[in-house]
Steps between C-alpha positions, in 0.01 A plus 500: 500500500479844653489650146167303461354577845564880415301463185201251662465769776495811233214343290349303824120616545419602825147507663347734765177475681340671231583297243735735316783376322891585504801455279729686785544474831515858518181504286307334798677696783387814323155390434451378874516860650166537308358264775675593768543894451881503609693798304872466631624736190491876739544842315754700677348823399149422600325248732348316180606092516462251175500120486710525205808675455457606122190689652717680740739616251207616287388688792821680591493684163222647647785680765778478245301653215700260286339455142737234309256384204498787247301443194665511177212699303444806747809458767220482779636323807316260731598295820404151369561308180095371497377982510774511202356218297172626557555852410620428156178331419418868467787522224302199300159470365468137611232419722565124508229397805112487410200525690284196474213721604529821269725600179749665758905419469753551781906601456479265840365156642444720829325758335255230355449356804430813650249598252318130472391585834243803384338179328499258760501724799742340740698714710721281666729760695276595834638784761487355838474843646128632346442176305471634137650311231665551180534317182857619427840418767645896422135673551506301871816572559459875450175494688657350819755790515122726611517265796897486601539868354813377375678726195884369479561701177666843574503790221868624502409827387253589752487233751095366488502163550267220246445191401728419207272565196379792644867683594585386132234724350524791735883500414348594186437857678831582573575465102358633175539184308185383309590218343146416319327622270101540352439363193221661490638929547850598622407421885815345654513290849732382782357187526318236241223474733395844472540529157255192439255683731486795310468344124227380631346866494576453126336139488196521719657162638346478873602129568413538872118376551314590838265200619310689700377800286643419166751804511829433289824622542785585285776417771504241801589748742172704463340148458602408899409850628158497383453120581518670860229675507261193464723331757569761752851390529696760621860222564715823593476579900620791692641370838536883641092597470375188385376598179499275167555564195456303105763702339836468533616812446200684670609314857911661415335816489277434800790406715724820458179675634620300817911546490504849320711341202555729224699346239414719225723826434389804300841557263400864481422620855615207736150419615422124577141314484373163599393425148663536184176595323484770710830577415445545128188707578739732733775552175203638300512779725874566363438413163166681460343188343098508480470176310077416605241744352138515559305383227200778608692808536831470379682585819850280540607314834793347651302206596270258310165659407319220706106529446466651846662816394232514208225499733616857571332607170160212544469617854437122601576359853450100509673469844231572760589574906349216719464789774405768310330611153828629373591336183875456327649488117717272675560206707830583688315855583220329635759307719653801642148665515374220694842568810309820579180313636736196663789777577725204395836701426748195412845742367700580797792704486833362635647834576170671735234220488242685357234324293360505187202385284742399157809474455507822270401706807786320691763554215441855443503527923842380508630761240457749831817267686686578168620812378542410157293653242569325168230667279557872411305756317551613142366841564673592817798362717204344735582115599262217672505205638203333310450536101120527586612871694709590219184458250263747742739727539570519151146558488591809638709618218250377242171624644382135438170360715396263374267356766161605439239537731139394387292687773638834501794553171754517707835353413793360642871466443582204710231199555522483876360869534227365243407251702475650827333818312203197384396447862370838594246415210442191614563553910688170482698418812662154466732501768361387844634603828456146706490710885247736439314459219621836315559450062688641328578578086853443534684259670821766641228675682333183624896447566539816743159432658561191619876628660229664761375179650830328466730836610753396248731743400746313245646859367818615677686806458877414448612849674292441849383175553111609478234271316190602340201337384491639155822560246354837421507628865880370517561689188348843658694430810861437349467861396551559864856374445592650129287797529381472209188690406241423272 
């Protein structure tokens, strides 16, 4: 009798409010925590709860970095049985799932789901934090982590913390492994999705149709940035200044403006930077690379030959002063023009507080708290601080000016000089003095001016303890002490 009860209550059908059906008890129990949003299964690593307990130990691989389904083809290992079965779709040609809308066939059900969606345009998945919605459960999930900032996923090599697709392909970094391969030239790639992005350059294929303007794209990743600009979204948030941001990676490199972070190391001279782009522009000084040249005149550059720069040679200036008639072959130097009429000096320097107009100015300020001078001359045992001093000095060696002025022939070595030289043409004097009234054609004079209102005298000689207004005058003084004569 109890053998029969056993097998009535495995195959007994049990009902919930919702009309769902059950062949287990445990079936129903699990299903219930849908409704009422209890998760008893804890993670003792993290403070993440499941209603399930095959969820949690899914999730603790996450800690454990356990991988125990390896596929037989490649040997790639995967946390759960259901990523294993559908990576080796990629090891098969068969697409058995169809669109009923288009030709298009899916490796997955979920994929075709997914996709079925472009058609009918549902997007069931809606953030309850800004209200957008998605048509895919991994896209929402991702997009959530903007709002909890959450990255559990920690690179063992150099300790950034992701999400777990995106630690997976920077891993790729850290190793020279490129695994795929164009069929189109002898390109090879870390990961498939890059290397379908590019044989698209062979193709033409630009699957990735704007609504708005009609603009197509040739990856989905370009497709969502430019999607912003007709929206205005900008879903990444600074909670130091309050600033937001529609790129990802634009709001990383925002935020070490704010913490000083400076993950990226120079393997030839030590020196660290914010951003690793900058980085590989720095090793070029090392290497000697040049790899942009100017389609006018020839001349080679260690940075992209944007169309800016070519303006140089068409002498046109699109980018026109609100406040004055000056006009710019560029929009950042419009930007920084624009500081001397507001005086708005944002770059402060931790070490003396003094301000500057861009960050260059500030960077190349804090060399003077540093006595290292990384960048040394070939023609002489002469070393500086900035590789922008090293090239005018070397100007020295070489004779070179090649800053030419219009009004009078004269010529330059260094563009600074040039451009201070222009104003006694054009009697130009852009910086303001807000206490009298006085201008001035360059802003370290305006600078020393003002220090007579304010009687501010940051300069302080390190032998007596006296402060002067200018860093010249300290220089003169300190003589005093070494007796030194010039």
């Amino acid at each position: 009798f109890s053998e029969t009860r056993e097998k009535t209550h495995r195959t007994e059908r049990l009902q919930l409010e919702c009309d769902k059906y059950f062949s287990t008890k445990s079936n129903l129990d699990a299903h219930k925590r849908i409704h009422t949003g209890e998760r008893p299964h804890k993670c003792p690593h993290c403070e993440k709860s499941f209603s399930q307990g095959s969820h949690l130990k899914k999730h603790m691989r996450v800690h454990t970095n356990e991988r125990p389904y390896q596929c037989s083809e490649c040997g790639k290992t995967f946390k759960n049985s259901s990523s294993l079965k559908s990576h080796q779709n990629i090891h098969s040609d068969e697409k058995p799932f169809q669109c009923k809308h288009c030709d298009k066939r899916f490796c997955k059900q979920s994929h075709l789901n997914c996709h079925e969606r472009i058609h009918t345009g549902e997007k069931p998945y809606l953030c309850s934090y800004c209200g957008k919605s998605f048509s895919d459960p991994r896209t929402f999930f991702f997009h959530q982590r903007i709002h909890t900032g959450v990255k559990p996923h920690h690179c063992s090599v150099c300790g950034m913390s992701f999400n777990s697709s995106c630690l997976k392909s920077h891993q790729k970094i850290h190793s020279d492994e490129k695994l795929f391969q164009c069929k189109h030239c002898d390109k090879r790639f870390r990961q498939r999705s890059n290397l379908n992005y590019h044989e698209r350059i062979h193709t033409g294929e630009k699957p990735y149709l704007c609504s708005d303007c009609g603009k197509s794209f040739s990856d989905p990743r370009s497709f969502v940035f430019h999607k912003r600009v007709h929206t205005g979204e900008k879903p990444y948030h600074c909670s130091v200044c309050g600033k937001s941001f529609s790129k990802h990676n634009i709001f990383q490199n925002h935020k070490r403006t704010h913490t000083g972070e400076r993950p990226f190391k120079c393997s030839q001279c030590d020196k660290t930077f914010a951003r690793s782009d900058v980085l590989k522009v720095h090793q070029r000084v090392h290497t000697g690379e040049k790899p942009y040249s100017c389609s006018i005149c020839g001349e080679r550059f260690v940075f992209f030959i944007h169309s800016s720069l070519k303006r140089i040679h068409t002498g046109e200036r699109p980018y026109k002063c609100p406040h004055c008639e000056k006009g710019f072959s560029h929009g950042s130097h419009l930007k920084r023009h624009v500081r001397v009429h507001t005086n708005e000096r944002p770059y402060q320097c931790s070490e003396c507080g003094k301000t500057f107009i861009d960050s260059g100015s500030l960077k190349s300020h804090q060399n003077i708290h540093s006595d290292e001078k990384p960048y040394q001359c070939k023609h002489c045992d002469k070393r500086f601080r900035q590789i922008s001093h090293l090239n005018r000095h070397e100007r020295i060696h070489t004779g070179e000016k090649p800053y030419l002025c219009s009004d009078c022939g004269k010529s330059f070595s260094d563009p600074r000089s040039f451009v201070f030289h222009k104003q006694v043409h054009t009697g130009e004097k852009p910086c303001h003095c807000s206490f009298c009234g006085k201008n001035f054609s360059k802003h370290s004079t305006l600078q020393n001016h003002k220090r007579i209102h304010t009687g501010e005298r940051p300069f302080k000689c390190s032998q007596c303890d006296k402060t002067f207004a200018r860093s010249d005058v300290l220089k003169v003084h300190q003589r005093v002490h070494t007796g030194k004569k010039p």
